[in-house]
C-alpha positions in Angstrom: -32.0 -26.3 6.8 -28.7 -24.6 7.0 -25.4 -26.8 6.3 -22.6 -28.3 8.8 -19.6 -26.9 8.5 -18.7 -30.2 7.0 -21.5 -30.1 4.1 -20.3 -26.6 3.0 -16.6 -28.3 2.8 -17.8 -31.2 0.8 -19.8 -28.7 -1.2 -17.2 -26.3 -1.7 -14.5 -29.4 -2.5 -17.0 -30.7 -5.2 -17.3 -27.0 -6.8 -13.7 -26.6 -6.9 -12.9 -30.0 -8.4 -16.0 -28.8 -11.4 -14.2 -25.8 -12.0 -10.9 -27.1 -12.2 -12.0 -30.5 -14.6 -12.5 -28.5 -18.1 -8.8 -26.9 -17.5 -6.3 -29.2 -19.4 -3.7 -27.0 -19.7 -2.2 -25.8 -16.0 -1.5 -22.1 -17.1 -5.3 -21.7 -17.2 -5.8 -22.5 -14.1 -2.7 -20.0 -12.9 -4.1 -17.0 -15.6 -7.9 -17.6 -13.3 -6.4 -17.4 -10.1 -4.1 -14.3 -10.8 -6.6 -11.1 -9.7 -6.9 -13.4 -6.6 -3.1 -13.5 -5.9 -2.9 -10.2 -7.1 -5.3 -8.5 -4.9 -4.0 -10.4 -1.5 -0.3 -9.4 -2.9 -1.7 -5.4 -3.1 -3.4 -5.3 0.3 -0.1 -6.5 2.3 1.0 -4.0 0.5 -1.2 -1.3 1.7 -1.1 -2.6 5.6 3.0 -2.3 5.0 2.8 1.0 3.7 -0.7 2.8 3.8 0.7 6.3 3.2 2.7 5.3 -0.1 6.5 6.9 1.9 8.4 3.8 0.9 10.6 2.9 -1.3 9.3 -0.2 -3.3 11.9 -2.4 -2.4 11.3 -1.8 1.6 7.1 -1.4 1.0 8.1 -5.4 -0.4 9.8 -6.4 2.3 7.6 -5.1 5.1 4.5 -6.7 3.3 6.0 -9.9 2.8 7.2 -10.1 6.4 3.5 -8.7 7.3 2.5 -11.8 5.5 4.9 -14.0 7.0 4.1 -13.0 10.4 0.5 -13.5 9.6 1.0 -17.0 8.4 3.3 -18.0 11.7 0.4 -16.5 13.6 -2.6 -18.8 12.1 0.0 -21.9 12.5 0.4 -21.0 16.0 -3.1 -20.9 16.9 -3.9 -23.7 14.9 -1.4 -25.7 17.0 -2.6 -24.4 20.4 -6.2 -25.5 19.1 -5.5 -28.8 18.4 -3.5 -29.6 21.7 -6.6 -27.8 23.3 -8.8 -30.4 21.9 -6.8 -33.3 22.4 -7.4 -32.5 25.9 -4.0 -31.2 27.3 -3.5 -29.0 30.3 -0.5 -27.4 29.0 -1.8 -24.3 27.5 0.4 -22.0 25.3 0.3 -18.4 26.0 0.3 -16.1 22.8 
């Protein structure tokens, strides 16, 4: 039988919290997640500059506002999602 939504959280949360419990000292923990970070840092990278013409100083900048733009985005539809399901009738146009 496949799991809610909510089961895979819980199961997820209780992974995470196994992996994490043998890691005493915090730079671990930083060290494990860096080809994570590193990889998410190296693909805004490639949307901001798929050709490789940019300087790396304005290839930065144009990921991180990629990034940033991203990140407003998901806010914003989270926000309009939950005002959708608290029933109102004002409805925000993206």
């Amino acid at each position: 039988m496949p799991l809610s939504p909510a089961e895979r959280s819980l199961r997820a949360k209780v992974a995470a919290y196994a992996r994490w419990a043998d890691t005493p000292d915090p730079d671990d923990r930083r060290k494990a997640t860096e080809p994570g970070r590193r990889a998410a840092i190296d693909q805004w990278m490639h949307k901001a500059d798929p050709d490789g013409v940019l300087s790396p100083e304005a290839r930065r900048n144009r990921a991180e506002a990629l990034r940033r733009q991203h990140m407003a985005l998901i806010a914003f539809k989270s926000s309009t999602s939950r005002r959708a399901k608290k029933g109102s009738t004002t409805k925000a146009v993206a």
